[in-house]
C-alpha positions in Angstrom: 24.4 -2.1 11.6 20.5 -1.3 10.8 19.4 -3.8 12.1 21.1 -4.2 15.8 19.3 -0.8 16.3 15.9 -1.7 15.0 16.5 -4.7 17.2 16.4 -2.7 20.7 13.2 -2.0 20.5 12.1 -5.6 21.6 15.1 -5.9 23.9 12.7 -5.4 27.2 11.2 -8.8 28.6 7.8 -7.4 31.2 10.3 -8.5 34.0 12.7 -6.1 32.8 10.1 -3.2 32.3 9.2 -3.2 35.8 12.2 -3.6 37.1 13.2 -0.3 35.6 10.1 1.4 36.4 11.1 0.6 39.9 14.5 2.3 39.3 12.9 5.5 38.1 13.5 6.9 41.6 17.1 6.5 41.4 17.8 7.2 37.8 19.4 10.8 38.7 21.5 9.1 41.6 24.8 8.5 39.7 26.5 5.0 39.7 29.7 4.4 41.0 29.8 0.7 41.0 29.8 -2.5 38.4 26.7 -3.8 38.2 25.1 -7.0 38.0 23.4 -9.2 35.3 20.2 -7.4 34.2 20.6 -3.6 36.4 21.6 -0.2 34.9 25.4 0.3 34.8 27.5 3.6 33.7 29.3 3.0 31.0 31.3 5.4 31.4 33.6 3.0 34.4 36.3 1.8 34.2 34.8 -1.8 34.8 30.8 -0.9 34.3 29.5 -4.8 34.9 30.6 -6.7 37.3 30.4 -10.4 35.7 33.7 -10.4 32.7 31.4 -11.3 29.7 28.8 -8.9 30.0 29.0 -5.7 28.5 26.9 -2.5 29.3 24.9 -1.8 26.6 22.6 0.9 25.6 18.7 -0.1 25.5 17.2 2.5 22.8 18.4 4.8 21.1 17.9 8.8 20.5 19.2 11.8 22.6 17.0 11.7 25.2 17.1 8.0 25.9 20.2 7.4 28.3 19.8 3.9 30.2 22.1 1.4 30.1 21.9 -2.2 31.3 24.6 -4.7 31.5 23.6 -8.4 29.5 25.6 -11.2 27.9 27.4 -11.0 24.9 25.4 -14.5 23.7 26.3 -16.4 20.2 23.0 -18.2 18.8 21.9 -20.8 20.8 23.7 -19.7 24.0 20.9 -18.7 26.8 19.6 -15.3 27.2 17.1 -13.5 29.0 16.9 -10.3 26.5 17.2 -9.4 22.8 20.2 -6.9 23.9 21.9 -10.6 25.2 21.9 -11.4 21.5 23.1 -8.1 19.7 26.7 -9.6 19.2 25.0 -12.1 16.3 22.7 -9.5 13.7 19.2 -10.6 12.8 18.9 -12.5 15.9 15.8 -12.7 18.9 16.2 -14.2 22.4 13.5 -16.7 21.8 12.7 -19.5 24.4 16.1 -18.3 26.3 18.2 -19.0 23.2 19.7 -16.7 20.7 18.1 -17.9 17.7 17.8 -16.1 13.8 15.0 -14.0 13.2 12.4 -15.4 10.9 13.8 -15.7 7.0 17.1 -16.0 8.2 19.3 -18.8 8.3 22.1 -20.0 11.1 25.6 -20.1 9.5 27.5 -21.2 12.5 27.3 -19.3 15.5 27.8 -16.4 14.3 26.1 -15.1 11.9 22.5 -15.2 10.5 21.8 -14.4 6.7 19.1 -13.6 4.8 17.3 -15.7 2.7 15.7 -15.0 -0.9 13.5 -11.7 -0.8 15.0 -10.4 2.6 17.1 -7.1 3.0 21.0 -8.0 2.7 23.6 -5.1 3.4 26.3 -4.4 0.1 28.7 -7.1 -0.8 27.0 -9.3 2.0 26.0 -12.9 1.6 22.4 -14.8 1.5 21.8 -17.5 3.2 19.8 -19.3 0.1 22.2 -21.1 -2.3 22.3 -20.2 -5.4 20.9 -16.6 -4.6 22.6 -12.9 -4.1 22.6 -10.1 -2.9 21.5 -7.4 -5.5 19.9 -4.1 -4.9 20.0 -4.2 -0.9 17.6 -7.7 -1.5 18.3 -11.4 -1.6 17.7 -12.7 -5.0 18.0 -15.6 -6.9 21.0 -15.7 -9.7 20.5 -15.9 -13.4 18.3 -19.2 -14.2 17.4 -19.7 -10.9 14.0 -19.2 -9.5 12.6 -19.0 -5.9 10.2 -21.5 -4.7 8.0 -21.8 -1.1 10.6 -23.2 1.1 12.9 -19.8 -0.2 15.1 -21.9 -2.1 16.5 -21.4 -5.3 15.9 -24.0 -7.8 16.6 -24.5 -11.6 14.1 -22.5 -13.8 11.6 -24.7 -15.3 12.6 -23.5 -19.1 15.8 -25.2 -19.4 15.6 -28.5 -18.0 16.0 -31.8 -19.6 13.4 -33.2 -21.5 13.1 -36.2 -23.8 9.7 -35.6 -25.4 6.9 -32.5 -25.4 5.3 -34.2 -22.4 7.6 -33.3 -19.9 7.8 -30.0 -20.5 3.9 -30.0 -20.2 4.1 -28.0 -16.7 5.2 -24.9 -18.5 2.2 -23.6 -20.9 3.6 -23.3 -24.5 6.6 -24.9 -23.7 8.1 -27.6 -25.7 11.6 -30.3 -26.0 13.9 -28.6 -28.1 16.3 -30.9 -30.2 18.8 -30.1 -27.5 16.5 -32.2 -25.1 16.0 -29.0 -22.9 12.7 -27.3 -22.6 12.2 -24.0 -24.2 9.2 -21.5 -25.5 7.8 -22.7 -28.8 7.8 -20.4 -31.5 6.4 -17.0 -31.4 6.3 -17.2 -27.2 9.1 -15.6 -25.4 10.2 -16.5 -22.2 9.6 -14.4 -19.0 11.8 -14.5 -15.9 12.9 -18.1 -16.7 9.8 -19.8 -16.0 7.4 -18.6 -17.9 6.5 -18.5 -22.0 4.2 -15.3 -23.2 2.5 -15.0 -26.5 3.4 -12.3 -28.8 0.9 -10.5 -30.8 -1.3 -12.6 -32.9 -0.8 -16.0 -30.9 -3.4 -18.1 -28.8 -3.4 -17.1 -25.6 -5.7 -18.3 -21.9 -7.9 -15.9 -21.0 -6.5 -13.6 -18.5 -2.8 -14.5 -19.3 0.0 -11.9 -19.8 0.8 -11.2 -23.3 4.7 -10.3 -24.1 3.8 -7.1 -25.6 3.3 -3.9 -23.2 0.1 -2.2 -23.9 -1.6 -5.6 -24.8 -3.9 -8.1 -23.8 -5.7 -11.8 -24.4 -9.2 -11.3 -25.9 -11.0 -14.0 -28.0 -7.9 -16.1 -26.9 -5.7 -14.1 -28.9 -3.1 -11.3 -27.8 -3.8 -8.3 -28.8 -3.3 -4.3 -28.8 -5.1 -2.5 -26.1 -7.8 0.1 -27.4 -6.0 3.1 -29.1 -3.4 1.1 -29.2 -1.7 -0.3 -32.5 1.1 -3.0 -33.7 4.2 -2.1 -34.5 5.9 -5.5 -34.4 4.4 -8.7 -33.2 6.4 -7.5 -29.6 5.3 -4.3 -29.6 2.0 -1.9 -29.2 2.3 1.9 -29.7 -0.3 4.4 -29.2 -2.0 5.0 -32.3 -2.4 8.8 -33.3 -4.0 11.1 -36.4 -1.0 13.3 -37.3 2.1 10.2 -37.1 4.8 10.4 -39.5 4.3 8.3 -42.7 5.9 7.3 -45.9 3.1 5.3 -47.7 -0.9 4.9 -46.8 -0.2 1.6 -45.7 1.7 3.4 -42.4 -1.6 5.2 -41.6 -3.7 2.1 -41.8 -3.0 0.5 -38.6 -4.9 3.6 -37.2 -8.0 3.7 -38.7 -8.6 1.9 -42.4 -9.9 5.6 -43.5 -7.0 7.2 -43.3 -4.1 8.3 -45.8 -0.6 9.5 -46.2 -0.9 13.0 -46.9 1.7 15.0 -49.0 3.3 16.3 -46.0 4.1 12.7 -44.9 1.0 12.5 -42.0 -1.5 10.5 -41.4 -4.9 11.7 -41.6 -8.3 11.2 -42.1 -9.5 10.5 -45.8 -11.9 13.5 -47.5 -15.3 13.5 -46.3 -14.2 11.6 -43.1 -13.3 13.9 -39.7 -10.8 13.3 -36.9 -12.6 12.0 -33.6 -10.2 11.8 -30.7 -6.7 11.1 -32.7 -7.3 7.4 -33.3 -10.6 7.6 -35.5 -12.1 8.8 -38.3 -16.0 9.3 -39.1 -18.3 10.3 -41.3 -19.3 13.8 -42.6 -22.6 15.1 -43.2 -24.1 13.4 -45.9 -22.2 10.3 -45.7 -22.9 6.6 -45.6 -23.7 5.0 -41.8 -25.0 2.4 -39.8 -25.2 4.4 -36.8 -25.2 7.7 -35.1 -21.6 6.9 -33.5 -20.1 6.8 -37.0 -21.4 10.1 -37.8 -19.0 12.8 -36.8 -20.3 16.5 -36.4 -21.8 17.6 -33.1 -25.4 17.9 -33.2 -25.7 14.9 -36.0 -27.1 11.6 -35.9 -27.7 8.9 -38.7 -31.1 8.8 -40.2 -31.8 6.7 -43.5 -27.9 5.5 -43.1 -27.1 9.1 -43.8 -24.9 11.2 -41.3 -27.7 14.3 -40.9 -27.9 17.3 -38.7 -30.4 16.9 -35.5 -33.2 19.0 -36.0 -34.2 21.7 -34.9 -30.0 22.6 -35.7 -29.5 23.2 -39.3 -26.1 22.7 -41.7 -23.9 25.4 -41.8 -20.9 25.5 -43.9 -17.6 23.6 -43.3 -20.1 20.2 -42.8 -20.9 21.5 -38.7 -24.9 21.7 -37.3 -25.5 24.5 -34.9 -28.1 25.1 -32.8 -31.0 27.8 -33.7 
């Protein structure tokens, strides 16, 4: 498997390092012989170790890495001097002389080691963490469960039993159902089990995840992102000059000057121009507050009227150009 490969990278204790740097010299010589605990052996004998429950294993791996070394074929918890002692149990380390389970990974027996929540599992394998499975190559919690610190998995919050509002009070906008179980209150949705989100509209902490995509809590209230409209009280679409339409109402949720035209899109109202898709502003010679609302290039708002910057003067179709 992957993993007994990754593994023989760390197989190498500093004793056994030197120990082949000191056998460099004879690496070409062939072997003939069995060989002993902890030496290079040829696998290719009939009998390449010489003790009857070691094997001779390989300690790397690519084409141009041939050594071989005979070492125990150790369950967990049975000594060993190397990591290669412990490749007949995957996920395991030879840690204070014992085969022992790689960190996240849990002893089932002697031989085996599985993974526990949020650790790589191979197909149809088991997790080590009850209530958990393996599900897209990863160890994850099943349906209603979630994980906690330890890696367990526990009962989802949302759910539980409850006998009044108050003991559902470590789940924000969660309340005691008539079923005495705790669930979202109304207009919050729940989110992976254990948590309730607003919808559009509702109170909401600052900072807090809103259900809707595109949204967000300002003023304590979820809301559509900029450009950004409500379709549904779950849902915010990008708003756009040119949408399909049926009434003026449809058009509204863009910009409140905007109308339905005959050709069933939305677009700016007369005397108003498109700025950018989602807004319309004012034409020369209307009504402002400021030179933001006024629309032509070269214009600003002077005397609340959208006028053309001078020295540019008006030329027709409402624009200022330069002289």
């Amino acid at each position: 498997m992957m993993i007994t490969f990754l593994l023989l990278i760390f197989t190498l204790t500093e004793a056994s390092i030197f120990k082949l740097l000191n056998e460099t010299i004879e690496e070409k010589v062939p072997i003939h012989e069995c060989a002993d605990y902890g030496n290079r052996c040829n696998r290719f004998l009939r009998k390449p170790c010489c003790e009857k429950d070691n094997i001779c294993r390989r300690m790397g791996w690519g084409a141009s890495n041939d050594l071989y070394m005979c070492v125990k074929q150790s369950k967990l918890n049975e000594d060993c001097q190397y990591n290669l002692d412990c490749l007949q149990v995957d996920y395991t380390e030879c840690y204070d002389h014992k085969c022992q389970c790689l960190p996240n990974y849990i002893a089932a027996g002697t031989t085996a080691c599985l993974p526990l929540v949020g650790q790589l599992c191979s197909k149809d394998g088991y997790c080590g963490s009850p209530n958990s499975a393996c599900v897209d190559s990863k160890c994850q919690c099943n349906k209603n469960y979630v994980s906690n610190s330890n890696n367990e998995c526990v009962p989802t919050p949302l759910g539980k039993f409850c006998r009044n509002n108050d003991e559902c009070a470590d789940i924000i906008h969660a309340k005691c159902s008539k079923d005495k179980i705790c669930v979202c209150r109304d207009k919050y949705v729940e989110v992976n089990g254990n948590t309730c989100s607003p919808l559009l509209g509702e109170f909401c902490w600052r900072n807090e995840l809103c259900a809707a995509n595109n949204s967000i809590c300002a003023d304590n209230e979820c809301q559509c992102k900029k450009n950004y409209v409500p379709i549904s009280n779950n849902e915010c679409r990008e708003s756009s000059i040119g949408w399909s339409c049926n009434s003026h109402y449809d058009c509204k949720s863009i910009h409140r000057q905007t109308k339905c035209s005959l050709d069933n899109k939305c677009v700016c109202e007369s005397d108003f121009l498109a700025s950018d898709g989602v807004t319309c502003l004012q034409a020369l010679g209307d009504y402002c507050f400021n030179d933001n609302q006024c629309g032509p290039r070269f214009s600003t708002c002077r005397s609340n009227i959208c006028q053309c910057n001078f020295p540019s003067e008006l030329k027709s179709y409402g624009k200022c150009i330069e002289n």
